[in-house]
N, CA, C and O atoms as CSV, one atom per row, in Angstrom:
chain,resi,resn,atom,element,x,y,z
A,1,UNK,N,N,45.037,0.226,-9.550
A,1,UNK,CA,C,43.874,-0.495,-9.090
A,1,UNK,C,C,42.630,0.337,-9.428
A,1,UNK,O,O,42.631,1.549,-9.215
A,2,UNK,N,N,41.906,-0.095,-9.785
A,2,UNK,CA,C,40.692,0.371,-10.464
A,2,UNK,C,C,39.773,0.672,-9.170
A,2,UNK,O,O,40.084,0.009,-8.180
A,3,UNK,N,N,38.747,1.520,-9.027
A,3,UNK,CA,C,38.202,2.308,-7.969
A,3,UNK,C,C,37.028,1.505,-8.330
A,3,UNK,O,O,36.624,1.218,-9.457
A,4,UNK,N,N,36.501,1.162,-7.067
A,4,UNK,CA,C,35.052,0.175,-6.787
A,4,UNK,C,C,34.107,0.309,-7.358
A,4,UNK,O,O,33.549,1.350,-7.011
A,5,UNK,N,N,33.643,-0.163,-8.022
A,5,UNK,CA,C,32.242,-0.085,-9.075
A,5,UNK,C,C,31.036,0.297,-7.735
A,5,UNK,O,O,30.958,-0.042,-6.554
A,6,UNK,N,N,30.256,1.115,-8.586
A,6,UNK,CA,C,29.034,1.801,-7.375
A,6,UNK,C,C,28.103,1.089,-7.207
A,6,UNK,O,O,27.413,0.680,-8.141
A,7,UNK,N,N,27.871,0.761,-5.805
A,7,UNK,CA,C,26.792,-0.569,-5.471
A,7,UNK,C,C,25.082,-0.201,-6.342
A,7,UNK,O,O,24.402,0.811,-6.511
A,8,UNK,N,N,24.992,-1.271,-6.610
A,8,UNK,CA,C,23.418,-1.010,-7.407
A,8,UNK,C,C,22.352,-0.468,-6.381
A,8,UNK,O,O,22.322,-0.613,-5.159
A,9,UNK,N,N,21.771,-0.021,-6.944
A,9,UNK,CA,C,20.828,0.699,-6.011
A,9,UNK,C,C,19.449,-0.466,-5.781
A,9,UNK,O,O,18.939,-1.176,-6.648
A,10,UNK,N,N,19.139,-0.380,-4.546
A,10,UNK,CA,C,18.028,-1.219,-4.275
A,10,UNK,C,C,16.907,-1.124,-4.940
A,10,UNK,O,O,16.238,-0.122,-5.191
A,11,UNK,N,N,16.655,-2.771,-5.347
A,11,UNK,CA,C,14.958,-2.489,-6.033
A,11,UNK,C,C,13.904,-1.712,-5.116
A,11,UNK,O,O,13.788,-1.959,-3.916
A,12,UNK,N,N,13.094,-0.682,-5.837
A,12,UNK,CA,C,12.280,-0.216,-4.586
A,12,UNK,C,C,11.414,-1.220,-4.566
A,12,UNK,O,O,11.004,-2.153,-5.257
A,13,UNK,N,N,11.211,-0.450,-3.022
A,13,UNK,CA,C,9.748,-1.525,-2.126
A,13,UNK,C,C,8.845,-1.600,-3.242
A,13,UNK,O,O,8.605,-0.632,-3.965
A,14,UNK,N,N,8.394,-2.629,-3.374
A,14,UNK,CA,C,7.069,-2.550,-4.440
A,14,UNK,C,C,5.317,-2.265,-3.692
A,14,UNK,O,O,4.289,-1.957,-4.296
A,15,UNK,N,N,5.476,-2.458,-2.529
A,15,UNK,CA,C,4.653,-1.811,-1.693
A,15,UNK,C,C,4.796,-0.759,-0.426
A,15,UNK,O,O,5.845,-0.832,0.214
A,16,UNK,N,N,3.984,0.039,-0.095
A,16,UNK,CA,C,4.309,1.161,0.814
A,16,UNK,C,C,4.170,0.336,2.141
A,16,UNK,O,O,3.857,-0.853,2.174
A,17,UNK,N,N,4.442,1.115,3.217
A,17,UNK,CA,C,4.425,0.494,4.600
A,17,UNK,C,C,2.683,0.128,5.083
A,17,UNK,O,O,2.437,-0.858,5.778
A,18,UNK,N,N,1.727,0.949,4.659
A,18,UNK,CA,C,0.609,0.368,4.955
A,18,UNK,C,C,-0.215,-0.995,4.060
A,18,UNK,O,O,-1.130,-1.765,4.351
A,19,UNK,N,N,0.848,-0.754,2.595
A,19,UNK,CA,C,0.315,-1.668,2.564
A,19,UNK,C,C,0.404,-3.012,2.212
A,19,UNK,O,O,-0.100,-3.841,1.455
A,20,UNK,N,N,1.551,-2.841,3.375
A,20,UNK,CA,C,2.457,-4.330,3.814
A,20,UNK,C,C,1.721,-4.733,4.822
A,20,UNK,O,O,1.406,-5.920,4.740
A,21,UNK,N,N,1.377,-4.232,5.644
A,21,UNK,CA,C,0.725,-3.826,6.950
A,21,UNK,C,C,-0.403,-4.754,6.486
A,21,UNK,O,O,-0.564,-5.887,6.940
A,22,UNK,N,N,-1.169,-4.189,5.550
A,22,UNK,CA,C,-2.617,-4.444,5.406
A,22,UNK,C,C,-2.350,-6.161,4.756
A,22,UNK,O,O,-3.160,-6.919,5.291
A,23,UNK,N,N,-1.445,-6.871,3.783
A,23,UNK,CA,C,-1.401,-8.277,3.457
A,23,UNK,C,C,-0.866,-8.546,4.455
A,23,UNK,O,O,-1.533,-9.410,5.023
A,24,UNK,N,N,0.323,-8.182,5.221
A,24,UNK,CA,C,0.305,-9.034,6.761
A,24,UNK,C,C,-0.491,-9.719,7.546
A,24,UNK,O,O,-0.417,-10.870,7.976
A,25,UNK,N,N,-1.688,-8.418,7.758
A,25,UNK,CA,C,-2.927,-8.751,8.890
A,25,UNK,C,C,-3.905,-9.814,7.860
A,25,UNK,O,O,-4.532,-10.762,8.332
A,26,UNK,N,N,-3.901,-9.517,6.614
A,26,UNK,CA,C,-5.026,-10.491,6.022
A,26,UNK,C,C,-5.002,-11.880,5.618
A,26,UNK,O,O,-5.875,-12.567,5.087
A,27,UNK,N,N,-3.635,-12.193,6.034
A,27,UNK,CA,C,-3.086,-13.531,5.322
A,27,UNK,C,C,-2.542,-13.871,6.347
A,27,UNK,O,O,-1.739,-14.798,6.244
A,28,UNK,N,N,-2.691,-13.465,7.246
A,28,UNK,CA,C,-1.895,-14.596,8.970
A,28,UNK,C,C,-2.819,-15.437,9.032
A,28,UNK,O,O,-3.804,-15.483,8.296
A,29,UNK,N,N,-2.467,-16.375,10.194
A,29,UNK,CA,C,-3.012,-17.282,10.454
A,29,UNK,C,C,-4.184,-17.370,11.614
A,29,UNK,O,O,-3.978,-17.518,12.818
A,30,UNK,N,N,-5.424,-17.246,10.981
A,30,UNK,CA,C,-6.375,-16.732,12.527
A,30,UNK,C,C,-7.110,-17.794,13.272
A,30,UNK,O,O,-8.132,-18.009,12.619
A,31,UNK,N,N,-7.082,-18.547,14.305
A,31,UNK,CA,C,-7.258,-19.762,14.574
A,31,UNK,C,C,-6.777,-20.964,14.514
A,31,UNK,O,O,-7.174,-21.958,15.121
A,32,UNK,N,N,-5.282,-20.800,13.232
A,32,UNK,CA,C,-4.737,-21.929,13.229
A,32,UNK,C,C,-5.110,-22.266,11.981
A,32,UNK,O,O,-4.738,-23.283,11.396
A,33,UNK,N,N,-5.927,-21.334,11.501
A,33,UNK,CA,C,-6.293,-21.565,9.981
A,33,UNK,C,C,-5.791,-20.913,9.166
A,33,UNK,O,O,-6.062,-19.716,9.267
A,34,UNK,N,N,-5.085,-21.213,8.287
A,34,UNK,CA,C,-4.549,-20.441,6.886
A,34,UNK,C,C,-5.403,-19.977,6.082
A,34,UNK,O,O,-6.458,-20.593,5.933
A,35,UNK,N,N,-5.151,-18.745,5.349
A,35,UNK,CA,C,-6.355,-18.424,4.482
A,35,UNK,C,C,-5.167,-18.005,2.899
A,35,UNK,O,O,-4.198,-17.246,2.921
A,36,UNK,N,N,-5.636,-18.705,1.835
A,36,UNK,CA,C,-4.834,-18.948,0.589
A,36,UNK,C,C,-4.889,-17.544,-0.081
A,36,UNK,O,O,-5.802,-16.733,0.079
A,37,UNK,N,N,-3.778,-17.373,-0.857
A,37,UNK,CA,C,-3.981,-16.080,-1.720
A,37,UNK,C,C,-5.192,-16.149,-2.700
A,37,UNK,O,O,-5.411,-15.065,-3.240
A,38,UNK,N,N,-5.830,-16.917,-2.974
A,38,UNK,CA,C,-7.156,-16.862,-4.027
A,38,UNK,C,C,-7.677,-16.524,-3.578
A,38,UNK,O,O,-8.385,-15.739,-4.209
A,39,UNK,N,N,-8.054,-16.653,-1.825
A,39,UNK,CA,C,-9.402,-16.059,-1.253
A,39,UNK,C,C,-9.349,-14.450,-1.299
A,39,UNK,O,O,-10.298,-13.693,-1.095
A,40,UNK,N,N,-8.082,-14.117,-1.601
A,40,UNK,CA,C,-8.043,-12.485,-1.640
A,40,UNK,C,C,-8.275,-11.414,-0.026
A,40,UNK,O,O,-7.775,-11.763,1.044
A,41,UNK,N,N,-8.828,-10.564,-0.136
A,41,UNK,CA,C,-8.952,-9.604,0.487
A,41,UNK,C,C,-10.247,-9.379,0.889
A,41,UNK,O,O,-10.717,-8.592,0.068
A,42,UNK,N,N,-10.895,-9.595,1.541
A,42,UNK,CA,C,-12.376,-10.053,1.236
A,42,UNK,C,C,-13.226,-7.953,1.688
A,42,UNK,O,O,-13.113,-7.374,2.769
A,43,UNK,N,N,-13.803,-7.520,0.674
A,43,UNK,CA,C,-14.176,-6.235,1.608
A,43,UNK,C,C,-15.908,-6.234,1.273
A,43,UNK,O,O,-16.548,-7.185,0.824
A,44,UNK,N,N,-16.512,-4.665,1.693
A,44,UNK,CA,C,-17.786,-4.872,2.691
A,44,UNK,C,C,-18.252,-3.960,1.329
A,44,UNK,O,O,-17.546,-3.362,0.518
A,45,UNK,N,N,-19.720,-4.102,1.414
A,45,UNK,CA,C,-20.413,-3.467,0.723
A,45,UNK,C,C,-20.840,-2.091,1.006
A,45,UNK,O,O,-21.192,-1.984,2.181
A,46,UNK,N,N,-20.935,-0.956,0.307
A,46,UNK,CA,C,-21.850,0.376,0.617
A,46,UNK,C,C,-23.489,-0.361,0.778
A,46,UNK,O,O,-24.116,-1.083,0.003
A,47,UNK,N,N,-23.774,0.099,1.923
A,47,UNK,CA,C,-25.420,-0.395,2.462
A,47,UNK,C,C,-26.274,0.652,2.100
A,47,UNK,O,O,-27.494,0.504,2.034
A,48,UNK,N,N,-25.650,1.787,1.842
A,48,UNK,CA,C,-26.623,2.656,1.826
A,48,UNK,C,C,-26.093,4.023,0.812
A,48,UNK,O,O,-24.885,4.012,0.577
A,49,UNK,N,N,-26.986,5.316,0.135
A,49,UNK,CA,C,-26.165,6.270,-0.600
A,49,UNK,C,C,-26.057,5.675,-1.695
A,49,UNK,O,O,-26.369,4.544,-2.069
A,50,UNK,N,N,-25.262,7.138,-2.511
A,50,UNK,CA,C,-25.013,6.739,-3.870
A,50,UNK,C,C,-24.190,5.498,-4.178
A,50,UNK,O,O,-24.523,5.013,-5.259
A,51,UNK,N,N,-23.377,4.945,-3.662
A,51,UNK,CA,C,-22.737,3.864,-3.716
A,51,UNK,C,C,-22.962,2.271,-3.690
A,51,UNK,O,O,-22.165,1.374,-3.965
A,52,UNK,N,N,-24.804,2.185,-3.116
A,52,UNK,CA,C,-25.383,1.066,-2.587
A,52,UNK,C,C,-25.015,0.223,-3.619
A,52,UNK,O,O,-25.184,0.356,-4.831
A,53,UNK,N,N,-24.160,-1.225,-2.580
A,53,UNK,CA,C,-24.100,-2.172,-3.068
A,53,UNK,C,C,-22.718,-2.509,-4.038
A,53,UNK,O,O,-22.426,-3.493,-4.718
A,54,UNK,N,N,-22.009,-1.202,-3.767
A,54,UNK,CA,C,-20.499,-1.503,-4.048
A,54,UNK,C,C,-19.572,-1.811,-3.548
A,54,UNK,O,O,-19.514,-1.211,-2.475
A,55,UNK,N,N,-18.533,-2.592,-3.720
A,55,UNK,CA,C,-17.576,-2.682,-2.728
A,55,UNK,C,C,-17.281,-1.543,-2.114
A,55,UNK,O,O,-17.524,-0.450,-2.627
A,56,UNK,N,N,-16.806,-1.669,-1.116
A,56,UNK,CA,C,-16.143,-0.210,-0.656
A,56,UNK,C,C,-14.542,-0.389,-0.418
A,56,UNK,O,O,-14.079,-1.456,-0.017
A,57,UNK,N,N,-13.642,0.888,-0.736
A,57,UNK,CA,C,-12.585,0.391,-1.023
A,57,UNK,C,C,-11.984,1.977,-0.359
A,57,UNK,O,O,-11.340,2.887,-0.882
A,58,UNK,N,N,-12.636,1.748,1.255
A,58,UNK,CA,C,-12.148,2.626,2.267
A,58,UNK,C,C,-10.894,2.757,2.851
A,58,UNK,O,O,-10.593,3.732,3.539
A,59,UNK,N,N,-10.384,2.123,2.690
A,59,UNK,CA,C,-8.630,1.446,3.428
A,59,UNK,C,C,-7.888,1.933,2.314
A,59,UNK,O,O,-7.812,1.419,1.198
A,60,UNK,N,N,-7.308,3.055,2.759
A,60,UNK,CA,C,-6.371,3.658,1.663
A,60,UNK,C,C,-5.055,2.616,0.762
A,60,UNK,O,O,-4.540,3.000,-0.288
A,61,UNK,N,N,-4.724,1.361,1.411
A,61,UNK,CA,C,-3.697,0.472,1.018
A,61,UNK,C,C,-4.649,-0.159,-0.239
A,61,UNK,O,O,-4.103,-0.513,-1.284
A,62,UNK,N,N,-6.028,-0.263,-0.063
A,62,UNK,CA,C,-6.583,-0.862,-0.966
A,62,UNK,C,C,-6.909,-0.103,-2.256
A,62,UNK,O,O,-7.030,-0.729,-3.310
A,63,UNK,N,N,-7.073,1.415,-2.199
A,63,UNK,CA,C,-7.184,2.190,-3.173
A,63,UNK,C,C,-5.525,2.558,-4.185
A,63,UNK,O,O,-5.249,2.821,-5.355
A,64,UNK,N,N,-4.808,2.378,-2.947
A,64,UNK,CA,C,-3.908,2.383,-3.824
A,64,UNK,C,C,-3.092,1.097,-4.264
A,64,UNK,O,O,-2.317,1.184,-5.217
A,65,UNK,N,N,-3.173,0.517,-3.931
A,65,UNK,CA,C,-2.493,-1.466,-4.564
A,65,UNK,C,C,-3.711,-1.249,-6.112
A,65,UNK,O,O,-3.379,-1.733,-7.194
A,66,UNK,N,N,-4.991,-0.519,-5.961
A,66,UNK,CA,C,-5.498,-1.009,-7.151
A,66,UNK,C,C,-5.275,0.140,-8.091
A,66,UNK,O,O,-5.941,0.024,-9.120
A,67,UNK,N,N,-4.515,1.237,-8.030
A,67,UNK,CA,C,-4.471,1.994,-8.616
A,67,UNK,C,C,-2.963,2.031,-9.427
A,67,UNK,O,O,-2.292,2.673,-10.236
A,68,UNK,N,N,-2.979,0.890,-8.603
A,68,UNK,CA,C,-1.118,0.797,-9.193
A,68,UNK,C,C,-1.153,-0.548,-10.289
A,68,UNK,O,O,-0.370,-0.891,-11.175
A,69,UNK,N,N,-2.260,-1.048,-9.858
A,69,UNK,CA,C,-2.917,-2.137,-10.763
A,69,UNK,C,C,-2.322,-3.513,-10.112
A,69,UNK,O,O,-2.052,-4.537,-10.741
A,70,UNK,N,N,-2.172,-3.288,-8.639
A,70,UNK,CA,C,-1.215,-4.628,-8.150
A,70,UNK,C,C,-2.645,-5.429,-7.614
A,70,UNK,O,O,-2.537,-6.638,-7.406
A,71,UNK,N,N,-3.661,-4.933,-7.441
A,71,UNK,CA,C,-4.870,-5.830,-7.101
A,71,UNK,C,C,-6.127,-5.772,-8.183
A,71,UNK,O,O,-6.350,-4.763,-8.853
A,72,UNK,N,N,-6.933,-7.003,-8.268
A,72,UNK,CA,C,-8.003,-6.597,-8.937
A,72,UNK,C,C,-9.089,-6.547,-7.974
A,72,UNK,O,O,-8.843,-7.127,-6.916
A,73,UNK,N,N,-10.335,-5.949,-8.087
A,73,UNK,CA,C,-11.436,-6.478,-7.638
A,73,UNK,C,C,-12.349,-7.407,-8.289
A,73,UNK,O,O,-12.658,-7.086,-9.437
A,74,UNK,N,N,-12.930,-8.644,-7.762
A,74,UNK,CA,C,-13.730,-9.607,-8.354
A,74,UNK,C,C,-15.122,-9.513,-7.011
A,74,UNK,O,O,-15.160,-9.683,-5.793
A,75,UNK,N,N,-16.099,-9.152,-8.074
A,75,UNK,CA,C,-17.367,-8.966,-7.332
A,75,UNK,C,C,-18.465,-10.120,-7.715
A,75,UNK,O,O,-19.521,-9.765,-8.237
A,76,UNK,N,N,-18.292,-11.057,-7.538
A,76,UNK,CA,C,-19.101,-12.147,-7.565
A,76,UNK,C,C,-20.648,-11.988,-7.257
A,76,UNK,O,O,-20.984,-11.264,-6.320
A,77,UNK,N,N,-21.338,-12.466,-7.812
A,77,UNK,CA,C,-22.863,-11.920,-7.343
A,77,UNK,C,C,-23.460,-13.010,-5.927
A,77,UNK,O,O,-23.201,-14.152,-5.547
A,78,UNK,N,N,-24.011,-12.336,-5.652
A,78,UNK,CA,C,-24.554,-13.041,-4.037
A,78,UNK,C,C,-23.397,-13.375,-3.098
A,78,UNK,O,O,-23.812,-14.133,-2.221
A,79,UNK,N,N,-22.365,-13.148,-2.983
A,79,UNK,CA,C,-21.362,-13.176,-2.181
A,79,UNK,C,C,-20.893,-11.653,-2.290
A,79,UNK,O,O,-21.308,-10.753,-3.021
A,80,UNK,N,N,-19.517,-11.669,-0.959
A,80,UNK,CA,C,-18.965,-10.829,-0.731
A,80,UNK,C,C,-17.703,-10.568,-2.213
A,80,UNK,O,O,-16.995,-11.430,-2.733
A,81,UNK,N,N,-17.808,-8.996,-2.581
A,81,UNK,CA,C,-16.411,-8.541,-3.067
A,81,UNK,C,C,-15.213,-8.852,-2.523
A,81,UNK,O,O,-15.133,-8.943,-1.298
A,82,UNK,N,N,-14.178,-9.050,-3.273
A,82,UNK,CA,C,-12.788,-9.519,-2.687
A,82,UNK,C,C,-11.711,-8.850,-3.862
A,82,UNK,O,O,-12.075,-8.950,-5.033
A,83,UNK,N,N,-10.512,-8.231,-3.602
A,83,UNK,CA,C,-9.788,-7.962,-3.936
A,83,UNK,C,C,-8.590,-9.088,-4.171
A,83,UNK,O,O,-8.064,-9.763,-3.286
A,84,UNK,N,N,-8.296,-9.117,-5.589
A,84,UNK,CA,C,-7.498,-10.219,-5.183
A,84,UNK,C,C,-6.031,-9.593,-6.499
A,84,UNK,O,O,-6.164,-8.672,-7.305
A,85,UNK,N,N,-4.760,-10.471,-6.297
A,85,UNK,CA,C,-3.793,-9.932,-6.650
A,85,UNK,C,C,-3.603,-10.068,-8.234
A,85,UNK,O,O,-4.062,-10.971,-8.933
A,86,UNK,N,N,-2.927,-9.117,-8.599
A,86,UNK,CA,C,-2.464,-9.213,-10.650
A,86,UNK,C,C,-1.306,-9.925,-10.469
A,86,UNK,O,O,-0.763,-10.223,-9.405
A,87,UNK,N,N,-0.896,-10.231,-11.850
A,87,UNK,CA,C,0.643,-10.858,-12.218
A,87,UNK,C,C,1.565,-10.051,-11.035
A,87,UNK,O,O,2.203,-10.666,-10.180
A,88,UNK,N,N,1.516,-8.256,-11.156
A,88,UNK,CA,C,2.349,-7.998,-10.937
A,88,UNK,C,C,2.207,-7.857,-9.163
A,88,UNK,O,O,3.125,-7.676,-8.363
A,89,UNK,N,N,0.762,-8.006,-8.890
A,89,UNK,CA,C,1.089,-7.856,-7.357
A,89,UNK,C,C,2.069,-9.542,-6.952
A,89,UNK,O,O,2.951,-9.721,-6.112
A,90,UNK,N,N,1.616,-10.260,-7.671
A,90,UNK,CA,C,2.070,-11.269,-7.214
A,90,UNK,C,C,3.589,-11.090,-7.104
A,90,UNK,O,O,4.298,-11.455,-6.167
A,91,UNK,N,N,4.008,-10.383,-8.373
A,91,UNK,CA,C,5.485,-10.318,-8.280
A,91,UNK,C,C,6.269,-9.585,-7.622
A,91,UNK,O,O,7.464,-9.682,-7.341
A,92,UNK,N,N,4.984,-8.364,-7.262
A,92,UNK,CA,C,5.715,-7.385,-6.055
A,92,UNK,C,C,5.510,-8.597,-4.421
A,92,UNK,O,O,6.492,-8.404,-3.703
A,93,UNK,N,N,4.659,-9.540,-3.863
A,93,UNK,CA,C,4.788,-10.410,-2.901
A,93,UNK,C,C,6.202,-10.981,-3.184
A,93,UNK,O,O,7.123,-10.992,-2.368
A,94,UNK,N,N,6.253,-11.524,-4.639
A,94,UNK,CA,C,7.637,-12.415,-4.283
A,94,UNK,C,C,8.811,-11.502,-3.465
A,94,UNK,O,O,9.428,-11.892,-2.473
A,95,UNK,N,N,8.956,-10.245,-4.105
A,95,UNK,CA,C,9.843,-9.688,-3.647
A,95,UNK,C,C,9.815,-8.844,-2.382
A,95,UNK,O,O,10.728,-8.162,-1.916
A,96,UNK,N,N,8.858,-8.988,-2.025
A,96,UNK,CA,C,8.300,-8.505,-0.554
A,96,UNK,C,C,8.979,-9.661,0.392
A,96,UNK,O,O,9.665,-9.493,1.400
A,97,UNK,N,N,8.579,-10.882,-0.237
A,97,UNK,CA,C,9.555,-12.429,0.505
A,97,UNK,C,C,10.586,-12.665,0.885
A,97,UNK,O,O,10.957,-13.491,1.720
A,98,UNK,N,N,11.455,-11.517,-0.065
A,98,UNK,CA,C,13.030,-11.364,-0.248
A,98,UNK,C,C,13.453,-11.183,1.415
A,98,UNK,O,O,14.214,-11.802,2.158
A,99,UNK,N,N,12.550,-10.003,1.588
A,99,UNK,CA,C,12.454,-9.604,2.554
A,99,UNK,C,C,12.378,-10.178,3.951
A,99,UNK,O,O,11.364,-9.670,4.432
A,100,UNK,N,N,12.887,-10.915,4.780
A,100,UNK,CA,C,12.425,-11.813,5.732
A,100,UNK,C,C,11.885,-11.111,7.079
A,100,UNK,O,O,11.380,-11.752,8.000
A,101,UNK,N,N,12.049,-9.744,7.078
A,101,UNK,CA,C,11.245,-8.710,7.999
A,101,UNK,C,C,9.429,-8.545,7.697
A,101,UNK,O,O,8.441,-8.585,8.430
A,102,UNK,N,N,9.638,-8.356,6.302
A,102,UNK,CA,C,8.481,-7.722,5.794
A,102,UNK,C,C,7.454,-9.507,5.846
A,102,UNK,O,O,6.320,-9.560,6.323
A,103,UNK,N,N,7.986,-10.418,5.417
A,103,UNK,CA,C,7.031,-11.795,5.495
A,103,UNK,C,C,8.034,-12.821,6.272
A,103,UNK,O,O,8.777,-13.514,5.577
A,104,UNK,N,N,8.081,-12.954,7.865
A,104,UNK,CA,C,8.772,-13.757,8.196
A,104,UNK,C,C,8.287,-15.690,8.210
A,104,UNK,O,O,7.322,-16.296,8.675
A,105,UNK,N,N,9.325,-16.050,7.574
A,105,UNK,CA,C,9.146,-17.375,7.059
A,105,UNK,C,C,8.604,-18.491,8.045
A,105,UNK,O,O,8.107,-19.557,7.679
A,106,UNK,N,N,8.792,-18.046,9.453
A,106,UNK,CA,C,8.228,-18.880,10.362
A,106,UNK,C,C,6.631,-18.204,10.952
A,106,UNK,O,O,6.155,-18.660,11.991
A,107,UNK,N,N,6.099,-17.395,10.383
A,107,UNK,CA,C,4.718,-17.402,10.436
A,107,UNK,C,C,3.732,-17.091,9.446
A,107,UNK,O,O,2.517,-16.909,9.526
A,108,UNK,N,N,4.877,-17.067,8.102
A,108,UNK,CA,C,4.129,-16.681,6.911
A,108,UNK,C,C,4.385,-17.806,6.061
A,108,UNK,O,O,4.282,-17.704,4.838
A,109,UNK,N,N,4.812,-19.196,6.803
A,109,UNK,CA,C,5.142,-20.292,5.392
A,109,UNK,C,C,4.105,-20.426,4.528
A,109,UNK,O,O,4.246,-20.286,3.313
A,110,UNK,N,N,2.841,-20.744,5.171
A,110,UNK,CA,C,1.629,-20.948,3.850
A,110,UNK,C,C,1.775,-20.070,2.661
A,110,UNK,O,O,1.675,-20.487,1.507
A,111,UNK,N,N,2.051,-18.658,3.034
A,111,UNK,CA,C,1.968,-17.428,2.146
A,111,UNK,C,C,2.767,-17.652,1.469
A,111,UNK,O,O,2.396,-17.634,0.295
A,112,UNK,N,N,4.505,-18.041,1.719
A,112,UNK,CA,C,5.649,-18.047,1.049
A,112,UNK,C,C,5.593,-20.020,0.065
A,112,UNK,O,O,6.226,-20.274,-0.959
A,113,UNK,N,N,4.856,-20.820,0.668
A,113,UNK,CA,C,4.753,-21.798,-0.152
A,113,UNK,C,C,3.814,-21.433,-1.720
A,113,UNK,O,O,4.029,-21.515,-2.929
A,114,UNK,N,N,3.032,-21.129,-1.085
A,114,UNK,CA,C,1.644,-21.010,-2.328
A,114,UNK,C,C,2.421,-19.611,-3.622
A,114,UNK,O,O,2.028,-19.393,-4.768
A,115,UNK,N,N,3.686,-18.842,-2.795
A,115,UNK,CA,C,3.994,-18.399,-4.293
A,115,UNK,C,C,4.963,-18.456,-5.151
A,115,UNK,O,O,5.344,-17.757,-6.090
A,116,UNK,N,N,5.505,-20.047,-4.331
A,116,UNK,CA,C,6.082,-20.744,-4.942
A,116,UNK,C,C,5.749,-21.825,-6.087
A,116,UNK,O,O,6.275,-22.262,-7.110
A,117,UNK,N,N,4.638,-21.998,-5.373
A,117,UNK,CA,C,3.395,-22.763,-6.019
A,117,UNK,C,C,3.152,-22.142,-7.396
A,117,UNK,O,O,3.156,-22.923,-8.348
A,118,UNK,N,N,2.927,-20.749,-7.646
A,118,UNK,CA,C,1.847,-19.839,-8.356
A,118,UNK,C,C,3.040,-19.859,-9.300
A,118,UNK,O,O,2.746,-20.257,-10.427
A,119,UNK,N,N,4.601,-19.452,-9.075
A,119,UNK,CA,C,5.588,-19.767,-10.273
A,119,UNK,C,C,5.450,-20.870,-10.878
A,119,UNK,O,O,5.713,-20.970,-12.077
A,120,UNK,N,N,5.063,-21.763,-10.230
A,120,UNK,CA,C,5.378,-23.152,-11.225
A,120,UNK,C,C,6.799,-23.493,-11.916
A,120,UNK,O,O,7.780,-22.758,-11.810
A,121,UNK,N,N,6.779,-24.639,-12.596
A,121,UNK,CA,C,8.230,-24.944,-12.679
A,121,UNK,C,C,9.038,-24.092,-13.691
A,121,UNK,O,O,8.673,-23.834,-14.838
A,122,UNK,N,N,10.399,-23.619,-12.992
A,122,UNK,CA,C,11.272,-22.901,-13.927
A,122,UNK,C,C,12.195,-23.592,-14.598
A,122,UNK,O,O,12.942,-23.017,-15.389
C-alpha cells in the first residue's frame, strides 16, 4: 500500500489580519445601507504641512494593501480620495470569501454578491 500523498499546503492568506479587519469595518452595513465595492475606501486629506492636500494613507492596512499593489488610489478632483481594489485585490477578496469566518455570508451578502457579479460569466 502506497503511503499517503502529503496534504497540499494552504493557499496563504492573501491579506494580513489588519487588513481584513480594515475591509470588514468598511464594507458592513451602516444603517441598513450597503456600500458597493466601487465606492472603495474613502480616506481624508493632509490639511496642512508638506503633504497639503494629499490623501493620507495613515492606517497601516492601507499602506500596505497598496504596496502589495492589491489597492489603487483614485483621487478625483473636488471630491474625497478613495482607495479602491486591483484585479488582484479583487482576487485576494474572492478568496478571503472562501473563508466563511473572515466574510460571513449572512452579513456580508452584498459584498459576496457584487464579486460574483465582478467575475462575470464563466
Amino acid at each position: 500500500m502506497p503511503p499517503p500523498a502529503d496534504p497540499q499546503p494552504a493557499d496563504p492568506a492573501p491579506f494580513t489580519a489588519a487588513e481584513r479587519s480594515l475591509i470588514r469595518s468598511e464594507f458592513r452595513a451602516r444603517g441598513g445601507q450597503t456600500y458597493p465595492l466601487d465606492d472603495g475606501i474613502w480616506l481624508h486629506r493632509w490639511a496642512g504641512g508638506p503633504l497639503k492636500g494629499q490623501p493620507k494613507l495613515n492606517r497601516t492596512a492601507i499602506r500596505t494593501l497598496l504596496e502589495r499593489g492589491l489597492i489603487e488610489i483614485v483621487d478625483p478632483p473636488g471630491r474625497l480620495p478613495f482607495a479602491r481594489f486591483t484585479r488582484a485585490g479583487l482576487e485576494g477578496l474572492r478568496h478571503m470569501a472562501r473563508d466563511r469566518r473572515s466574510l460571513p455570508p449572512d452579513e456580508r451578502a452584498h459584498l459576496l454578491a457584487e464579486l460574483d457579479a465582478k467575475r462575470g460569466p464563466e
